[in-house]
VEXFIVO-838821 format. One record per residue (C-alpha): residue in three letters; chain; x, y, z. Coordinates in Angstrom, 1 decimal. Each point is the difference from the previous one (the first is absolute). Layout:
<atoms>
+------+-------+--------+--------+--------+
| resn | chain |     c1 |     c2 |     c3 |
+------+-------+--------+--------+--------+
|  ALA |     A |      X |      Y |      Z |
...
+------+-------+--------+--------+--------+
</atoms>
This chain:
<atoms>
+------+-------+--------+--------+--------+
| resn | chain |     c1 |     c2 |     c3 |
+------+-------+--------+--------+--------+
|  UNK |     A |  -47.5 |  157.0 | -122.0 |
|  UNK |     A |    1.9 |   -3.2 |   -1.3 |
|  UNK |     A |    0.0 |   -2.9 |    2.5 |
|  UNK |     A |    3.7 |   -1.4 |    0.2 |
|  UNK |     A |   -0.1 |   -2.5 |    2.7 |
|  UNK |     A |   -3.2 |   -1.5 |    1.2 |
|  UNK |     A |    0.0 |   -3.1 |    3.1 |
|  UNK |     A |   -2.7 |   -2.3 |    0.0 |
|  UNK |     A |   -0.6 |   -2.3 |    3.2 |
|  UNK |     A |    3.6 |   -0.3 |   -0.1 |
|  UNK |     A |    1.1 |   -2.9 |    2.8 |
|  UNK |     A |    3.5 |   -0.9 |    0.6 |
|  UNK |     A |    1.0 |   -2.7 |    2.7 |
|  UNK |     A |    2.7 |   -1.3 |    1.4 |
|  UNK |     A |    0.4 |   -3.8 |    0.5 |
|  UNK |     A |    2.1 |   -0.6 |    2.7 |
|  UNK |     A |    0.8 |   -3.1 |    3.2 |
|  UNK |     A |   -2.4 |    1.8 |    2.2 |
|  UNK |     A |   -2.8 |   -0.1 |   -2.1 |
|  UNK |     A |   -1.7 |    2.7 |   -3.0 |
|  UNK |     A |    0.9 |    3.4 |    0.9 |
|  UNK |     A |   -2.6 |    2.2 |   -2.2 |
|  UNK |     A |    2.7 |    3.3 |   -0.9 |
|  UNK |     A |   -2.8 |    1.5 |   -2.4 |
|  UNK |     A |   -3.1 |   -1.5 |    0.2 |
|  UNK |     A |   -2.4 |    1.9 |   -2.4 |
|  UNK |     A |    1.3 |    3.4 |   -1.0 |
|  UNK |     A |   -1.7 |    2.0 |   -2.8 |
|  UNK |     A |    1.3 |    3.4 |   -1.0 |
|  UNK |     A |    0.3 |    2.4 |   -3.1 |
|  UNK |     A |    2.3 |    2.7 |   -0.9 |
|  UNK |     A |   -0.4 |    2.4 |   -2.7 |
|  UNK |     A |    2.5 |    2.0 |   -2.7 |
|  UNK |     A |    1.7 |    2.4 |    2.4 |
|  UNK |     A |   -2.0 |   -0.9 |    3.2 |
|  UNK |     A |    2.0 |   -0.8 |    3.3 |
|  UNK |     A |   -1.4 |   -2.5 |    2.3 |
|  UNK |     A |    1.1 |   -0.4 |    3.3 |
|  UNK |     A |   -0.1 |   -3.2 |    1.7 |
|  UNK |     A |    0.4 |   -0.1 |    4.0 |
|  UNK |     A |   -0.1 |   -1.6 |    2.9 |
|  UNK |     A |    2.1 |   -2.1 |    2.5 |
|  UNK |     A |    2.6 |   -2.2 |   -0.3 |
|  UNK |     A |   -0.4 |   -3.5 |   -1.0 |
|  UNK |     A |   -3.9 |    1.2 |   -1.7 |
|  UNK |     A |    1.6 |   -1.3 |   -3.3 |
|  UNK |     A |    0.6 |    3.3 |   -2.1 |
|  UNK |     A |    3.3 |   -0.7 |   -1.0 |
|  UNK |     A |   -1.2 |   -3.9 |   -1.4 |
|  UNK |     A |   -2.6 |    1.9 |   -2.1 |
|  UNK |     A |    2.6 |    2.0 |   -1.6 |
|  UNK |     A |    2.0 |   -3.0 |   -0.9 |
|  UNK |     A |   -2.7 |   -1.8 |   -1.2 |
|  UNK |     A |   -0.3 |    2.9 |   -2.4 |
|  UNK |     A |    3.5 |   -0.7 |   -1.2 |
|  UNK |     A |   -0.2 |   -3.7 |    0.4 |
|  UNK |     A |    2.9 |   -0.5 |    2.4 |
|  UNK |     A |   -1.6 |   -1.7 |    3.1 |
|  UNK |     A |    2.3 |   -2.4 |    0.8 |
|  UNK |     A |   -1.3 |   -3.7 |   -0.8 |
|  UNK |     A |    0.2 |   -2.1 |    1.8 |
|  UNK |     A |   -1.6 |    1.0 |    2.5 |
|  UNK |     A |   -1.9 |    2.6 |   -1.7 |
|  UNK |     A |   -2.2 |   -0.4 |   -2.6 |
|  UNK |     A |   -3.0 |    2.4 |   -1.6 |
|  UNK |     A |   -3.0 |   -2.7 |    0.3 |
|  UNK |     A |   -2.8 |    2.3 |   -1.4 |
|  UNK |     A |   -1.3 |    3.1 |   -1.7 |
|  UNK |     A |    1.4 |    2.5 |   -3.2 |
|  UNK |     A |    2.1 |    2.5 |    0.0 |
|  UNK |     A |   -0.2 |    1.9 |   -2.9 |
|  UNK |     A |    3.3 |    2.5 |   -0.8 |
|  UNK |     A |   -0.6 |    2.2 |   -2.9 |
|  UNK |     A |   -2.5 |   -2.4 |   -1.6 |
|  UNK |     A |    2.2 |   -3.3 |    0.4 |
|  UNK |     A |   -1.4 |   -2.4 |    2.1 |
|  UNK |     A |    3.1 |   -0.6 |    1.9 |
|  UNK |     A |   -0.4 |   -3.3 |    1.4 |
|  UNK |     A |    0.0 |   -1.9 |   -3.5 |
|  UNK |     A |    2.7 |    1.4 |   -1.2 |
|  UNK |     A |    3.7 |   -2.1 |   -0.2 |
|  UNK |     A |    2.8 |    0.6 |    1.9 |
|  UNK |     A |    1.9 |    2.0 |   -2.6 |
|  UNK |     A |   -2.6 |    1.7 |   -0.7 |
|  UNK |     A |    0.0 |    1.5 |    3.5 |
|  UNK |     A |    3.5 |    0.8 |   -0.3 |
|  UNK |     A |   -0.5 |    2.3 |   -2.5 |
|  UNK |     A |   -3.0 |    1.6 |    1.7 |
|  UNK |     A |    1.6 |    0.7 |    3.0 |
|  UNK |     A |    1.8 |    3.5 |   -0.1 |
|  UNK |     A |   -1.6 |    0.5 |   -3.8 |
|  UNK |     A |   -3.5 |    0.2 |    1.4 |
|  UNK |     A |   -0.1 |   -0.5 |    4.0 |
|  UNK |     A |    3.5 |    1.3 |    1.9 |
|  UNK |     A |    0.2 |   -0.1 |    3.9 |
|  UNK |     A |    1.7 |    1.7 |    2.4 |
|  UNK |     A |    0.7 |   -2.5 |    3.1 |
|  UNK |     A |    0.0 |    0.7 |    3.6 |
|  UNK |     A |    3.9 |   -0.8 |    0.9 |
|  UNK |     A |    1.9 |    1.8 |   -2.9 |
|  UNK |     A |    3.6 |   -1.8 |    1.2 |
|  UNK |     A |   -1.6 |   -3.4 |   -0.4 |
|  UNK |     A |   -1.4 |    0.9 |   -3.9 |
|  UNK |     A |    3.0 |    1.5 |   -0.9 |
|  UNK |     A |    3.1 |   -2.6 |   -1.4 |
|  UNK |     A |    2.7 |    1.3 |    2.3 |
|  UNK |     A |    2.8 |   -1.5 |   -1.9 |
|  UNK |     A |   -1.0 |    1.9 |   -3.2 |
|  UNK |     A |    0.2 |    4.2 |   -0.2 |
|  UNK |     A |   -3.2 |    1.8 |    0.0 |
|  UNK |     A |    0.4 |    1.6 |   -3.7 |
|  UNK |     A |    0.1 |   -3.9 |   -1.3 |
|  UNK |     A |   -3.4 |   -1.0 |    1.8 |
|  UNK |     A |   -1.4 |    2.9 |   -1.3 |
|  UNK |     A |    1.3 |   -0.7 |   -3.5 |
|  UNK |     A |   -1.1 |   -3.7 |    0.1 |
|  UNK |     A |   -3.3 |    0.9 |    0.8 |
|  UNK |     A |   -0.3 |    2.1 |   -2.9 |
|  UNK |     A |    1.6 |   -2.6 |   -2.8 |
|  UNK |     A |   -1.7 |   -3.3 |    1.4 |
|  UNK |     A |   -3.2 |    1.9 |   -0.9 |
|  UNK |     A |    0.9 |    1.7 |   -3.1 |
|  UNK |     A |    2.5 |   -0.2 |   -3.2 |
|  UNK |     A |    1.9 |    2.6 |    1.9 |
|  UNK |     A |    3.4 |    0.2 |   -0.5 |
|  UNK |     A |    2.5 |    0.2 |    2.7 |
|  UNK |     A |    0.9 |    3.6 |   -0.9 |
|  UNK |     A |   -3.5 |    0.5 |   -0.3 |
|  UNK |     A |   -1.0 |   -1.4 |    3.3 |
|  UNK |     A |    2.8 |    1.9 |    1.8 |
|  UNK |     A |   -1.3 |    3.3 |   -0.9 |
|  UNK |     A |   -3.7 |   -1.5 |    1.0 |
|  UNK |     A |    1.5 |   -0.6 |    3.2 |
|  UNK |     A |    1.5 |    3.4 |    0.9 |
|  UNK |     A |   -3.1 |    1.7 |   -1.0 |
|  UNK |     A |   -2.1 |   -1.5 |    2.5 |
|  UNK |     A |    2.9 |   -0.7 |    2.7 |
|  UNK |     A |   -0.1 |    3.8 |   -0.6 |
|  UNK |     A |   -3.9 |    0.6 |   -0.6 |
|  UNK |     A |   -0.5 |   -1.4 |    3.9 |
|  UNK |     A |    2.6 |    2.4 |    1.6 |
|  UNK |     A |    3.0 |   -1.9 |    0.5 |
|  UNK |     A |    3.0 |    2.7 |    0.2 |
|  UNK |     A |    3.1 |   -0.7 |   -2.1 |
|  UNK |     A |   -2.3 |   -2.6 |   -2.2 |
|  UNK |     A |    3.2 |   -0.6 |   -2.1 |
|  UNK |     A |    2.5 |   -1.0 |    2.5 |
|  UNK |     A |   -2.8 |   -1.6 |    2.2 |
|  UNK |     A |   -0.1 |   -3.1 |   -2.7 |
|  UNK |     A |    3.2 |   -1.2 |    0.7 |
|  UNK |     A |   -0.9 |   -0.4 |    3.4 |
|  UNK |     A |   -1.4 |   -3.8 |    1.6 |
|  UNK |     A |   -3.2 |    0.3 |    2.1 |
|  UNK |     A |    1.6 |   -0.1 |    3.3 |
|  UNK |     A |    1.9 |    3.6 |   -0.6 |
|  UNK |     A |   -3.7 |    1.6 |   -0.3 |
|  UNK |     A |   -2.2 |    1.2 |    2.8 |
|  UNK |     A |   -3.7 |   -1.6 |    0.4 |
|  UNK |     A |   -1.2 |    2.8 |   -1.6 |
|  UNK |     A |    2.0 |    0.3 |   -2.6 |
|  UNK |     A |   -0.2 |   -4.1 |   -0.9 |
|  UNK |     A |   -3.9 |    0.0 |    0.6 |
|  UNK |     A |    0.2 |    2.9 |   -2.9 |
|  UNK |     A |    2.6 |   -2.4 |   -2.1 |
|  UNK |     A |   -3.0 |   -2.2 |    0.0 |
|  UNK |     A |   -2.7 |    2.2 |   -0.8 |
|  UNK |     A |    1.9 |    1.3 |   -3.1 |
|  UNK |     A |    0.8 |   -3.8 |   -0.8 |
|  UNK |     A |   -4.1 |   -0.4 |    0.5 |
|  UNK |     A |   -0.8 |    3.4 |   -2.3 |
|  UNK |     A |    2.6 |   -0.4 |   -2.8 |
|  UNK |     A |   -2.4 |   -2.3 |   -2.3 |
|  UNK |     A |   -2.9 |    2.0 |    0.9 |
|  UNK |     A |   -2.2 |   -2.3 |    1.4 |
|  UNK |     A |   -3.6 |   -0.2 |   -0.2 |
|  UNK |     A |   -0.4 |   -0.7 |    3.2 |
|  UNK |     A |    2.6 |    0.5 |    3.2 |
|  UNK |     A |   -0.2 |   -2.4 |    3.1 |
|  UNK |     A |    1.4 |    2.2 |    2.8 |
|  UNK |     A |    0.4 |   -2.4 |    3.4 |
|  UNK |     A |    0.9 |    2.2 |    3.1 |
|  UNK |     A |    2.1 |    2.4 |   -2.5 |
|  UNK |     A |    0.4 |    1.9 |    3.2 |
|  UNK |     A |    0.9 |   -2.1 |    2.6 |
|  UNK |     A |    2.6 |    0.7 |    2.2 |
|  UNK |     A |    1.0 |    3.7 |   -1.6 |
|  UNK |     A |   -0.1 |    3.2 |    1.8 |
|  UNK |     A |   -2.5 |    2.2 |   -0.6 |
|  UNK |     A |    1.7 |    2.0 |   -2.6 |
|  UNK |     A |    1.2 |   -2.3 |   -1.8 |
|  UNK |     A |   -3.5 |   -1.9 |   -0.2 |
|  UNK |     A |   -1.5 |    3.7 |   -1.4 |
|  UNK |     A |    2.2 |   -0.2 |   -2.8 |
|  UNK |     A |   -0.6 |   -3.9 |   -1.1 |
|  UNK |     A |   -3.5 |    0.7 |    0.1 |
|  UNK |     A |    0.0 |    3.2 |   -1.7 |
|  UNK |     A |    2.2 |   -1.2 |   -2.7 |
|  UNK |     A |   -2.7 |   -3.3 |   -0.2 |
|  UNK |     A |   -2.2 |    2.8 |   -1.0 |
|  UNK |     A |    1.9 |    1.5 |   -2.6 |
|  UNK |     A |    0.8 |   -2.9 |   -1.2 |
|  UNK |     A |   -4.0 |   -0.7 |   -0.1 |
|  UNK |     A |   -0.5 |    2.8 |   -2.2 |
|  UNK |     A |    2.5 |   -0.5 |   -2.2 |
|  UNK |     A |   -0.5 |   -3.8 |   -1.2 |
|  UNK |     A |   -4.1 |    0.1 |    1.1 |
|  UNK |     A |    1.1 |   -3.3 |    2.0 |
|  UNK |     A |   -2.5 |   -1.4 |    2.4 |
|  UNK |     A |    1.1 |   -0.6 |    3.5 |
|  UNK |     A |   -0.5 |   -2.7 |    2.8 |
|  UNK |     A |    1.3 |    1.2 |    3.0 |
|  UNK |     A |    0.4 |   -2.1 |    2.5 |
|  UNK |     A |    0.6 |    1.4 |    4.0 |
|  UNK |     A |   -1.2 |   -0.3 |    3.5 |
|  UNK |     A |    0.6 |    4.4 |    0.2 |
|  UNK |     A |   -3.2 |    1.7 |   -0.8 |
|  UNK |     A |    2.1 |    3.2 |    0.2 |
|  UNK |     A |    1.5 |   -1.4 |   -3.3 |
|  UNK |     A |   -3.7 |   -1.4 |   -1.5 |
|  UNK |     A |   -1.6 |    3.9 |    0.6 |
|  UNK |     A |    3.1 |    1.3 |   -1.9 |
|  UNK |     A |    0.1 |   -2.2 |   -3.1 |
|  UNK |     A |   -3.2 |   -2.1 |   -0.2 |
|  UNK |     A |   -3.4 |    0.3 |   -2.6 |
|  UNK |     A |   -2.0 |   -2.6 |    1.7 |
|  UNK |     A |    1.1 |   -2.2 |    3.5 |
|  UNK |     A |   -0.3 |   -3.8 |    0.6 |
|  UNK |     A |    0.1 |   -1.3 |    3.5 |
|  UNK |     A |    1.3 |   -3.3 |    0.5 |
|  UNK |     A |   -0.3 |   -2.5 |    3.2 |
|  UNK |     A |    0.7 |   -3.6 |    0.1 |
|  UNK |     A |   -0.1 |   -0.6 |   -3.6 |
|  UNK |     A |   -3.1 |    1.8 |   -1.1 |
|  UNK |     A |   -0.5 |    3.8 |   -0.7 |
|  UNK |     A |   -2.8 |    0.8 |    2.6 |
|  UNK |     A |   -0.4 |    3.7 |   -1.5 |
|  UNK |     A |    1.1 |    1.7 |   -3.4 |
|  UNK |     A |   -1.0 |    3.3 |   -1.5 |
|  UNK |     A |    0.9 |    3.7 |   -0.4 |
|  UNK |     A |    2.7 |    1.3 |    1.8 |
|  UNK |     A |   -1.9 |    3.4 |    1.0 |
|  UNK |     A |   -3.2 |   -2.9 |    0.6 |
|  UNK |     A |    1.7 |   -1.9 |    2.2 |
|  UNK |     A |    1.9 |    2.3 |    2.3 |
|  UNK |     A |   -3.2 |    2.0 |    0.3 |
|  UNK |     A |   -2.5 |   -2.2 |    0.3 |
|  UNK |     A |    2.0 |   -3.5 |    1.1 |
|  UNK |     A |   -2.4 |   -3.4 |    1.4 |
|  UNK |     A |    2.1 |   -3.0 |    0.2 |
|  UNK |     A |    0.5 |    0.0 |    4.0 |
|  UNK |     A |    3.7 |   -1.0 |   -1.3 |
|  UNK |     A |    0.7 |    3.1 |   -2.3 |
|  UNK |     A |   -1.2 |    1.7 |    3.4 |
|  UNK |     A |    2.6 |   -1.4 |    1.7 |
|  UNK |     A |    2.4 |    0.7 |   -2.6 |
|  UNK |     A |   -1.1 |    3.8 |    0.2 |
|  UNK |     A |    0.0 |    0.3 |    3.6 |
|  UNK |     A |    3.5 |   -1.9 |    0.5 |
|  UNK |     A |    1.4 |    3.2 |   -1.3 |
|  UNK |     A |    2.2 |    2.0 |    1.9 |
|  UNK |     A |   -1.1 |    3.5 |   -0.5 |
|  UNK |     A |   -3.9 |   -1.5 |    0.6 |
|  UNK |     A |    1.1 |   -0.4 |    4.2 |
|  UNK |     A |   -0.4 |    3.0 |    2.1 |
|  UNK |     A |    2.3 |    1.6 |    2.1 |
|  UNK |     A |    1.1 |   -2.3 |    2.8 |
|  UNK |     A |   -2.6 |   -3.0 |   -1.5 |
|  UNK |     A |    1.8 |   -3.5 |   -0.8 |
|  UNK |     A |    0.1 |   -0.8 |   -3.9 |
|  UNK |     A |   -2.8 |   -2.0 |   -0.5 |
|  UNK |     A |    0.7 |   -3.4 |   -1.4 |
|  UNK |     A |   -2.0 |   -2.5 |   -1.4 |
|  UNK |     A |   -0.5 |   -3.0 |    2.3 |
|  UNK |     A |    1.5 |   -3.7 |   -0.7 |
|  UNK |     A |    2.2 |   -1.2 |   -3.2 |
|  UNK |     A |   -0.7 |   -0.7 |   -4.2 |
|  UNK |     A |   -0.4 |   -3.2 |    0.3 |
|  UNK |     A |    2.3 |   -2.7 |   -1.7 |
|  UNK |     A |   -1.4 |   -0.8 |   -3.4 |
|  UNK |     A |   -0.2 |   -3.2 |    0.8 |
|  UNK |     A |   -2.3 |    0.6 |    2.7 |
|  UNK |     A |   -2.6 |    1.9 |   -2.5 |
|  UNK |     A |   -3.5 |   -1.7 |    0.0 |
|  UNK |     A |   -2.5 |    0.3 |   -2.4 |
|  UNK |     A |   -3.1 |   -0.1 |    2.3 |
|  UNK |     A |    0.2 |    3.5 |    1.7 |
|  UNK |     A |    1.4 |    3.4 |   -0.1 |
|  UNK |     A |    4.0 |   -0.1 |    0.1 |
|  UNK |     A |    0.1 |    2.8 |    2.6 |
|  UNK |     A |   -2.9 |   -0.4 |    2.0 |
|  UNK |     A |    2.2 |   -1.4 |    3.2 |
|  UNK |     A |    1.7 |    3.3 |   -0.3 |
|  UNK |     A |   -2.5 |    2.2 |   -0.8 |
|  UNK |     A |   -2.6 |    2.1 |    3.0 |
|  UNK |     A |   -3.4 |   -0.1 |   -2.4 |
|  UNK |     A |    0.2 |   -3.6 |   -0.4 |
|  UNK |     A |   -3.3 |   -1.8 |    0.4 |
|  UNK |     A |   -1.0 |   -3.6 |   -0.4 |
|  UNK |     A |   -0.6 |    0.0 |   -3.7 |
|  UNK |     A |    3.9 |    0.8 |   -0.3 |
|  UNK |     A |    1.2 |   -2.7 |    1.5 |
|  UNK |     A |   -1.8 |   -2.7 |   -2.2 |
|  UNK |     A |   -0.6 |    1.7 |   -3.5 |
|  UNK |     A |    3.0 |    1.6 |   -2.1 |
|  UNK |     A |   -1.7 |    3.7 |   -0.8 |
|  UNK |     A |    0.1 |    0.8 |   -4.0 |
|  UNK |     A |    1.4 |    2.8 |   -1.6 |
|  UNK |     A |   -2.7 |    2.2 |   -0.8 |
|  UNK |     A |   -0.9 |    3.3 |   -1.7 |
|  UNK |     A |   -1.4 |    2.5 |    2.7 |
|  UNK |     A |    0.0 |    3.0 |   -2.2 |
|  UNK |     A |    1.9 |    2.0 |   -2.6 |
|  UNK |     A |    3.5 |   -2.0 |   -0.9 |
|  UNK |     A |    0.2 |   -1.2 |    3.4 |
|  UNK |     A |    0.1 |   -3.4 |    1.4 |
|  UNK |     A |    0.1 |   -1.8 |    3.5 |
|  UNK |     A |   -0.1 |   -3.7 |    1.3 |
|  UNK |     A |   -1.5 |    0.4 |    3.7 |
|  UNK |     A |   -3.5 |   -1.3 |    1.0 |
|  UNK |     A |   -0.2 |    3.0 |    2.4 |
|  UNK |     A |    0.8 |    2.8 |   -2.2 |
|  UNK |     A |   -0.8 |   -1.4 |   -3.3 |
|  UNK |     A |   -2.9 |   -2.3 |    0.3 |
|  UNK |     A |   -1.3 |   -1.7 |   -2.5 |
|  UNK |     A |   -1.9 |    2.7 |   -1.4 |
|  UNK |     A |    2.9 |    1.2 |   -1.5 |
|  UNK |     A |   -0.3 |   -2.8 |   -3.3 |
|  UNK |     A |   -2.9 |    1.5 |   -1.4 |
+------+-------+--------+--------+--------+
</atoms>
């Protein structure tokens, strides 16, 4: 299968009063024609800075991408100019943000962002783009697609904006489709729907998918292959079926057992001990969560574990579980 975005030793920081906080600090991942990755874990691990490093659109200052490739349908993004970007963004990378209200213009309807989208990226013409628009307002289930564009972002529902802005996402048919907590904050039928139309969407433009969530209810669902992120690294990344079966980071444990239907009757949910560190308390000389984690022995806590190959297409950083026998 086609490789359309692949992240090498990607490290974005953040220069700020307090000091160098390390946001992404050494991320490689690949996604492949009509694969779905998911990427999870906590808040503050730095998914949602790798996602706009994709798209260039860390804020700078403070931030700045200080190292690595990142390679979006073979274009080496980071050399390429500013306008260049503009016209990749939505043409070959489109994302879906977390707050729908705060990516959406609310002094403009939503049938002329949609319609914009489509003409800054083509010769469309506004006639043209209007139809563009209801197809996909329509293609993602919004009722009454028609009347619905006349209407400014603040008349629609959180569902129905978070679809306005996956049909703004879909309408150029993206290679690839950034989706940062698509589901956030909608009820559980409504979050059915988004990612069932995500799917269909999937089949119908063969767009690869990095989707980005803390809910491993939503990864199982939706997601080829799984990367797990903590403090700015990704301590383990394979198979979905690989990694909930057969799981080793003593984080993605946590992560698993942290779920509510894993707690027996009248048991407390387990949680994981402690906080994610603030990035710019990250240090490079041991494991990032050995003062949260039980296994942790003395090696953790003055050498940074690698991420190694222990079988198959999985990987894990941890000097317990993944020893160093795992780069041969």
């Amino acid at each position: 299968m086609e490789e359309v975005l692949r992240i090498e030793d990607l490290r974005t920081y953040f220069y700020t009063d307090e000091g160098i906080a390390r946001a992404v600090d050494g991320v490689s991942l690949s996604i492949r024609k009509k694969g779905t990755l998911g990427l999870v874990g906590e808040s503050g691990c730095g998914k949602s800075i790798t996602a706009l490093s994709v798209l260039r659109l860390v804020p700078s200052p403070p931030g700045r991408i200080v190292a690595g490739k990142i390679i979006l349908a073979e274009r080496e993004i980071l050399s390429v100019s500013e306008n260049g970007m503009r016209e990749m963004r939505g043409r070959l990378a489109s994302m879906v943000f977390q707050e729908p209200m705060t990516s959406l213009n609310p002094v403009f309807t939503v049938g002329t962002q949609v319609e914009e989208a489509v003409r800054i990226h083509t010769d469309t013409d506004r006639t043209e783009a209007r139809k563009i628009a209801l197809e996909y307002l329509t293609k993602v289930g919004i009722p009454a697609a028609r009347e619905r564009m006349a209407e400014y972002p603040h008349q629609l529902s959180g569902g129905m904006k978070q679809r306005v802005m996956i049909a703004m996402a879909l309408c150029l048919k993206p290679a690839l489709l950034i989706a940062d907590e698509p589901t956030t904050a909608l009820d559980v039928t409504i979050q059915a729907g988004i990612l069932r139309l995500m799917k269909d969407m999937q089949e119908e433009t063969e767009a690869a998918i990095l989707l980005i969530t803390h809910d491993l209810g939503v990864i199982a669902e939706m997601a080829d292959e799984v990367a797990v992120m903590y403090a700015g690294k990704i301590v383990e990344k394979g198979q979905c079926t690989t990694i909930f079966a057969e799981f080793l980071h003593p984080y993605t444990e946590g992560l698993f057992k942290s779920l509510p239907g894993r707690a027996h009757k009248g048991e407390k949910l387990y949680t994981i001990p402690g906080n994610v560190p603030s990035a710019l308390q990250f240090l490079p000389d041991c494991c990032r969560f050995n003062p949260r984690c039980p296994l942790a022995i003395e090696r953790c806590r003055i050498e940074e574990p690698p991420l190694v190959h222990v079988g198959g297409g999985h990987w894990c950083a941890c000097w317990v579980r993944a020893p160093e026998r795992g780069l041969e």
